[in-house]
C-alpha positions in Angstrom: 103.7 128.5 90.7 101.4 126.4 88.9 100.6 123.1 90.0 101.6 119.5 88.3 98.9 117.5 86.9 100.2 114.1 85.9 97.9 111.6 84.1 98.4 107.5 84.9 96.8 106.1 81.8 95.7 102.3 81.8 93.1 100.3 81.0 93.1 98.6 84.5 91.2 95.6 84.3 91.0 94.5 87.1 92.9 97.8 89.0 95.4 95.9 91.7 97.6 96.8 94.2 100.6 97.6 91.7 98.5 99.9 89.8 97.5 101.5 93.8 101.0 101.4 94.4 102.1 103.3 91.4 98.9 106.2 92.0 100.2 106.5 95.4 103.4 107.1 94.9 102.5 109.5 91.5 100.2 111.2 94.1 103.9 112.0 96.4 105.3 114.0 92.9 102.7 115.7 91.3 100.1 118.2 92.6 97.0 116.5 91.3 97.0 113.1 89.5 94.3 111.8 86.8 93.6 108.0 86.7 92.6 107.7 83.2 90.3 104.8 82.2 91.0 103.9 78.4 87.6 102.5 76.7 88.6 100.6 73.9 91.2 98.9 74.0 92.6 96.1 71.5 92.1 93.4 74.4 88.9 91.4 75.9 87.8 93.0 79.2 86.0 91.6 82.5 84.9 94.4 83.6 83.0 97.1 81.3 84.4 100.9 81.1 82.2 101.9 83.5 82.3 99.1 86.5 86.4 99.7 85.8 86.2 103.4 86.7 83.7 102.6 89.5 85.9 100.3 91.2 89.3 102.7 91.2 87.0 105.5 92.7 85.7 103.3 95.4 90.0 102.3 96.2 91.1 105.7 96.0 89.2 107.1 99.3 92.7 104.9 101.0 95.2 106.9 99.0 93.5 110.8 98.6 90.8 111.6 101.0 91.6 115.9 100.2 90.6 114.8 96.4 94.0 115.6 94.4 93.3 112.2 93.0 90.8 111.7 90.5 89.5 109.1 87.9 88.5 110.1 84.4 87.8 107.3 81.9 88.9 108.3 78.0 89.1 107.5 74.3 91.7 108.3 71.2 95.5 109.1 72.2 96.5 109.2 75.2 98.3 112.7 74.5 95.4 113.9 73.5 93.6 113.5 76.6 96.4 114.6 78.9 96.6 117.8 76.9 92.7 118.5 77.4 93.0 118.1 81.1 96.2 120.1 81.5 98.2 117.0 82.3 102.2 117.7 81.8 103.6 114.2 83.1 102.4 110.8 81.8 103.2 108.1 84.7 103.6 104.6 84.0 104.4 101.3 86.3 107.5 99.4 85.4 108.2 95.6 86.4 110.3 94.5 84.3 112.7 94.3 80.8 109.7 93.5 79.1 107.5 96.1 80.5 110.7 98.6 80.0 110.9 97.9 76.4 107.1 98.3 75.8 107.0 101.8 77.4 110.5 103.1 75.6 109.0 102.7 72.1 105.3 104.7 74.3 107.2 107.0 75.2 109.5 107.8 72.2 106.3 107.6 70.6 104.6 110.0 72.5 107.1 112.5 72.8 107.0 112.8 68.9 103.7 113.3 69.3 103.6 115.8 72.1 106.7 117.3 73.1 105.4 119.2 75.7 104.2 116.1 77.8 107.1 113.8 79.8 106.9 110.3 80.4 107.7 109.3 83.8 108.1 105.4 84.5 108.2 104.4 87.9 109.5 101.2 89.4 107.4 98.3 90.7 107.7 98.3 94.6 109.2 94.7 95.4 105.5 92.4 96.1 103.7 94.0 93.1 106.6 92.8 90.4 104.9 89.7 89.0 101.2 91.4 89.1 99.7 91.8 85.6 96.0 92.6 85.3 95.6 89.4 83.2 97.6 87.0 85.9 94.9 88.0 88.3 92.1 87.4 85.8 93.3 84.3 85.4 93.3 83.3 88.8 90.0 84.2 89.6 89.0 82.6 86.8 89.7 79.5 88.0 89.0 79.9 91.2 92.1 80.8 93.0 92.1 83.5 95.9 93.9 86.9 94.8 92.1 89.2 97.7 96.0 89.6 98.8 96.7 91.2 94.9 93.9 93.6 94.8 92.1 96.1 96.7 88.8 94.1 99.0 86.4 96.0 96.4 88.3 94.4 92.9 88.5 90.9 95.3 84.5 90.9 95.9 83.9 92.5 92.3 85.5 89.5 90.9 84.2 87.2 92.8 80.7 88.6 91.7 81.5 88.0 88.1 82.6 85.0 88.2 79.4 83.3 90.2 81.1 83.0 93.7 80.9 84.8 97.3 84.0 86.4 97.9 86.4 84.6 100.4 86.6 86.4 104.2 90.1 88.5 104.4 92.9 85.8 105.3 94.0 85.9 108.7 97.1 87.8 110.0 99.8 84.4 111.1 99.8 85.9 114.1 96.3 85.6 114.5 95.9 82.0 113.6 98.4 80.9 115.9 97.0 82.7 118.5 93.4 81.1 117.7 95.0 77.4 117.4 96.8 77.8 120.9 92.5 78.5 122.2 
C-alpha cells in the first residue's frame, strides 16, 4: 500500500492556531503531510518567506515529533508543487460561507488543472472560526495581546517585529484566584 501525502498550501503569515489545528488534524488522515510555504503572493507580508517557514518548523515539534510532518516553502501553482512532491490530497481550513466559496472556485479550479489531485476542506474547530492571519496582524499591530491565537513562537516573533517584549503567558483563572486568595 502506498502511503498518502497531502499538501496544506498557505501563505501563513503569521501561522496560528487554526492553521495548527487544521495540520493536526490533516496529520490524523494522511500518512505524511507537507506544509507548503507560498513565496509570492499578491498580498503585503510581515514576515519574509523564510522567517514564515522558520516559525511553522519551530510549532510543529507539538504536533509530529516521528517527522511525517514537514514544511516546504514554494512558488508557481500550487498543483504543480504537490505533483513534484508526490502529494495526492490538497487540504484546506474552512471557517466560514465566505471562506467556502473561495475554495469551491480553488478547487474546481484545480481539479481542471490536475485531476489526479483531490481537494479536501476541513472544518474550523469551534475557537479558531473567526482567526484570519490578517485579524491577528492587526492586533498586534496595535498593540493588542493575541499569544492565546497563535503558537508562543508566532506570539514572541510578533512582538519582535513590532518593537515590543512579548507579554508573559496569561494565567490559568484558576491560578489567579488562587494567587489573589494569598
Amino acid at each position: 500500500m502506498t502511503s498518502i501525502i497531502a499538501l496544506y498550501p498557505g501563505t501563513f503569515d503569521p501561522f496560528h492556531n487554526g492553521h495548527l489545528d487544521i495540520a493536526r488534524r490533516a496529520l490524523a488522515l494522511f500518512d505524511q503531510l507537507v506544509i507548503g510555504v507560498y513565496d509570492l503572493p499578491d498580498k503585503h507580508l510581515l514576515f519574509t518567506h523564510e522567517e514564515r517557514i522558520a516559525l511553522i518548523e519551530q510549532c510543529l515539534h507539538t504536533i509530529s515529533p516521528d517527522g511525517r510532518v514537514r514544511v516546504m516553502g514554494y512558488s508557481g501553482l500550487t498543483v504543480n508543487f504537490a505533483r513534484s512532491i508526490g502529494a495526492r490530497v490538497l487540504v484546506r481550513g474552512l471557517r466560514n460561507s465566505v471562506d467556502f466559496d473561495f475554495e469551491l472556485q480553488m478547487a474546481q479550479t484545480n481539479h481542471w488543472l490536475a485531476e489526479d489531485i483531490e481537494y479536501v476542506c476541513l472544518f474550523a474547530n469551534a475557537p479558531n472560526h473567526f482567526l484570519s492571519a490578517t485579524l491577528i496582524r492587526q492586533i498586534s499591530a496595535l498593540g493588542g495581546d493575541v499569544s492565546g491565537l497563535v503558537p508562543p513562537v508566532v506570539a514572541q516573533a510578533l512582538a519582535q517585529k513590532h518593537g515590543r517584549v512579548p507579554l508573559p503567558p496569561p494565567i490559568p483563572p484558576r491560578k489567579l484566584r488562587k494567587r489573589l486568595e494569598e
